[in-house]
MDTraj code that builds the backbone (N, CA, C; nanometers):
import mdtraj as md
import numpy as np

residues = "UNK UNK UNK UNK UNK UNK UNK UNK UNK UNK UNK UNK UNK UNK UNK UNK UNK UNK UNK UNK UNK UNK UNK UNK UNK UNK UNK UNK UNK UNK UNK UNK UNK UNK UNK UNK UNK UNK UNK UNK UNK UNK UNK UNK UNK UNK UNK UNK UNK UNK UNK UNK UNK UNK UNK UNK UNK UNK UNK UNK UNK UNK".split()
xyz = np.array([
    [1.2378, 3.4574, -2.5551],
    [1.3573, 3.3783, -2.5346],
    [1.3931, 3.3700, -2.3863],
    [1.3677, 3.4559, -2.2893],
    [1.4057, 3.4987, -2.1824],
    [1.3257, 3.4311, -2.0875],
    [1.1843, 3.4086, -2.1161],
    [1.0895, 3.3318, -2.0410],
    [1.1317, 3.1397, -2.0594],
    [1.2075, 3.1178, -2.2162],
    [1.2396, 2.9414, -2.2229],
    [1.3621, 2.9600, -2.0792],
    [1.4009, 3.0701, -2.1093],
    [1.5478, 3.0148, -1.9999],
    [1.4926, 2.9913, -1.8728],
    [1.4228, 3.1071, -1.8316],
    [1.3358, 3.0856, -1.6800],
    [1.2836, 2.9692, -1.6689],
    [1.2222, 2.9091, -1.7590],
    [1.1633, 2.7697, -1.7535],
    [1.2611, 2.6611, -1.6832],
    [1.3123, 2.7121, -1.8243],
    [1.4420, 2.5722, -1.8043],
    [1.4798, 2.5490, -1.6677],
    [1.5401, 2.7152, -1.6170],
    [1.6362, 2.7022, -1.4819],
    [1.5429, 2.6713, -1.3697],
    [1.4390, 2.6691, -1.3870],
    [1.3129, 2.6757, -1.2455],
    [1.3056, 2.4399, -1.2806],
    [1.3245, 2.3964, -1.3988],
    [1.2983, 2.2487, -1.4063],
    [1.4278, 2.2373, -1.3020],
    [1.5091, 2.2414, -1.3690],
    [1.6652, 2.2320, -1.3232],
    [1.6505, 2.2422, -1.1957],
    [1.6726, 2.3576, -1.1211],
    [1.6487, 2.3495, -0.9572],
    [1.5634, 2.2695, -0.9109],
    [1.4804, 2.2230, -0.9512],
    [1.3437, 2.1524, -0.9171],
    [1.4371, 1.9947, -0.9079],
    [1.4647, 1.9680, -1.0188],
    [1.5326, 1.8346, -1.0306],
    [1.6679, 1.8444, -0.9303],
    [1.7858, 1.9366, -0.9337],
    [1.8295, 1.9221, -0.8379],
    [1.7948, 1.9273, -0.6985],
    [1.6739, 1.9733, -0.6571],
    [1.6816, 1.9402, -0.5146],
    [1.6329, 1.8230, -0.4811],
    [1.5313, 1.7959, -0.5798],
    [1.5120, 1.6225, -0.6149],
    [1.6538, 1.5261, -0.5561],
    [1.7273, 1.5528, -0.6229],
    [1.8421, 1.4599, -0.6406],
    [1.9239, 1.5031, -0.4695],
    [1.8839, 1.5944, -0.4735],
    [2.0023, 1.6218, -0.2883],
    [1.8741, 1.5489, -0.1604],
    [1.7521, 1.5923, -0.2161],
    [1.6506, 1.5196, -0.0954],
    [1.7002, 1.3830, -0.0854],
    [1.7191, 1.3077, -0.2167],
    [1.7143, 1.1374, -0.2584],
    [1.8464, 1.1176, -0.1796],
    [2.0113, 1.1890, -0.1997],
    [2.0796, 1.1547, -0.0976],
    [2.0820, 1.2201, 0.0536],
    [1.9617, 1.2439, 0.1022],
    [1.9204, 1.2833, 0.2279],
    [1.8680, 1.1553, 0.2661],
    [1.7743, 1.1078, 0.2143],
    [1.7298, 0.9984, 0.2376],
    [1.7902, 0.8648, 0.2206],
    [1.8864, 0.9091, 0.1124],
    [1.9356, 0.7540, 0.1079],
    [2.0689, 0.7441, 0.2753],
    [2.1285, 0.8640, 0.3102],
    [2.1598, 0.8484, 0.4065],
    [2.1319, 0.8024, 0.5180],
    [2.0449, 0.8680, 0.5500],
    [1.8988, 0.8141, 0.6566],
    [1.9173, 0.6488, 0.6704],
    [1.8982, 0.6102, 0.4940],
    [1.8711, 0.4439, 0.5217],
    [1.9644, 0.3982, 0.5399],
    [2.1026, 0.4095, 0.4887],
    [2.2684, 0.3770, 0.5244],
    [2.2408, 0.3982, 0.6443],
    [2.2436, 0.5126, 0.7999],
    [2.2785, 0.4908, 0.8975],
    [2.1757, 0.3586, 0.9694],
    [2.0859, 0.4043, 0.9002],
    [1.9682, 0.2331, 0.9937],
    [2.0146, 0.1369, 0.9447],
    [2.1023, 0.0991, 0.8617],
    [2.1274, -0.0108, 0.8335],
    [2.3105, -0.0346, 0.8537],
    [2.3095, 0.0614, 1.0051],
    [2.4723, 0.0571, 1.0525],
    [2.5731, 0.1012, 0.9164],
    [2.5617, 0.1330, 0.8236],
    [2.6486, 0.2151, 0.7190],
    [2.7000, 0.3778, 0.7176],
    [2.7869, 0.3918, 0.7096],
    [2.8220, 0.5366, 0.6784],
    [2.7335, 0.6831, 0.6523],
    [2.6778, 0.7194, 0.7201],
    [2.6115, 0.8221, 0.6822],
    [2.6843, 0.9087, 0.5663],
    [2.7852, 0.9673, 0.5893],
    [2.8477, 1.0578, 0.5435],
    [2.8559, 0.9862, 0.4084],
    [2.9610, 0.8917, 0.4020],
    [2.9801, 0.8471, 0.2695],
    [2.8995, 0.8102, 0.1731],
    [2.7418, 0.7440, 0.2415],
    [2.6703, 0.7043, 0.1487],
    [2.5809, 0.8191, 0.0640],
    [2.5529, 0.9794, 0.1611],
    [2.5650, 1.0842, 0.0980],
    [2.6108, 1.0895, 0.0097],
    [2.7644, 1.0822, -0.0111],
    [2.8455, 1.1479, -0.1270],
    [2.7983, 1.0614, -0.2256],
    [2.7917, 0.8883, -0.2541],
    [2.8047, 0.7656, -0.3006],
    [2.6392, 0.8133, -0.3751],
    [2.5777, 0.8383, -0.2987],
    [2.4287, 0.9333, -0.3526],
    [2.3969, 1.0333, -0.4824],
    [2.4783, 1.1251, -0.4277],
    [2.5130, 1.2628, -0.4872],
    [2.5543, 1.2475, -0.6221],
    [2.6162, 1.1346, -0.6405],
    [2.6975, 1.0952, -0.8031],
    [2.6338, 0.9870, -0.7998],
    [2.5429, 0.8724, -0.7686],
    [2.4885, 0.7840, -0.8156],
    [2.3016, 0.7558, -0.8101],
    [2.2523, 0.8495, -0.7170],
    [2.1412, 0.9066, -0.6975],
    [2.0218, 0.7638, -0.6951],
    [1.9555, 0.7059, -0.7459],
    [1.8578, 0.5830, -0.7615],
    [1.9401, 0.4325, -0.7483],
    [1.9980, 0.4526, -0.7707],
    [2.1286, 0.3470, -0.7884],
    [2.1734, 0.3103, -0.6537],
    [2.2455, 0.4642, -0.5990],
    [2.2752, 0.4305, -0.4422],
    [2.1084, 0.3662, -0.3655],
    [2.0711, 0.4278, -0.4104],
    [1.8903, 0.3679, -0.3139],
    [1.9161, 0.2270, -0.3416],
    [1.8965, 0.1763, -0.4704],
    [1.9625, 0.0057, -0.4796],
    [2.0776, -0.0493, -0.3866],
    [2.1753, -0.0086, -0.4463],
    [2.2699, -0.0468, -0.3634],
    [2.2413, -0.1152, -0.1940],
    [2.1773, 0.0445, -0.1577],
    [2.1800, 0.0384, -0.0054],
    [2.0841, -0.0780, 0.0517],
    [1.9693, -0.0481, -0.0367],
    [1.8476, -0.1716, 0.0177],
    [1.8586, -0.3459, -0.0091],
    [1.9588, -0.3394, -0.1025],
    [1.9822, -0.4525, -0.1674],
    [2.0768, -0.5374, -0.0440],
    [2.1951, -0.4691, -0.0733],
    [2.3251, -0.4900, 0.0252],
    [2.3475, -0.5386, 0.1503],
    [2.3569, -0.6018, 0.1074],
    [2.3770, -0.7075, 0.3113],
    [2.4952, -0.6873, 0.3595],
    [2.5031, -0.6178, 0.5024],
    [2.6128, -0.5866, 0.5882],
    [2.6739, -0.6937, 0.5989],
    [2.7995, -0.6952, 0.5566],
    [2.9466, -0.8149, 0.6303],
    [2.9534, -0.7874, 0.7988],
    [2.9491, -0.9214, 0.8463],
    [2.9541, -0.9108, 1.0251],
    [3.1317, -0.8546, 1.0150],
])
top = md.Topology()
chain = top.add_chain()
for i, resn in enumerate(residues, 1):
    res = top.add_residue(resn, chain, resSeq=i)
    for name in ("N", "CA", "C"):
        top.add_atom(name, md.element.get_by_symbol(name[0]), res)
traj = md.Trajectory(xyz[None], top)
């Protein structure tokens, strides 16, 4: 029983750092594209593949 949990928690971390690299990067692409670093982090963090859309999609207002 003790070895499913280890499993589990070793996927889990695995997938979360997944998900914190993806808003590392999606930041990255927000500041090259003159956007918020900071915010598009957070906007990341709770929307994760989505924010990657968002950002690449999205055309800056002059």
């Amino acid at each position: 029983m003790a070895g499913e949990y280890g499993r589990g928690m070793d996927q889990q971390w695995i997938g979360s750092w997944g998900w914190v690299t993806l808003a590392l990067v999606n930041a990255g692409l927000a500041e090259q594209k003159g956007r918020s670093r900071w915010n598009w982090f957070l906007v990341s963090l709770l929307l994760g593949p989505i924010a990657t859309l968002f950002i690449v999609t999205w055309e800056r207002v002059p």
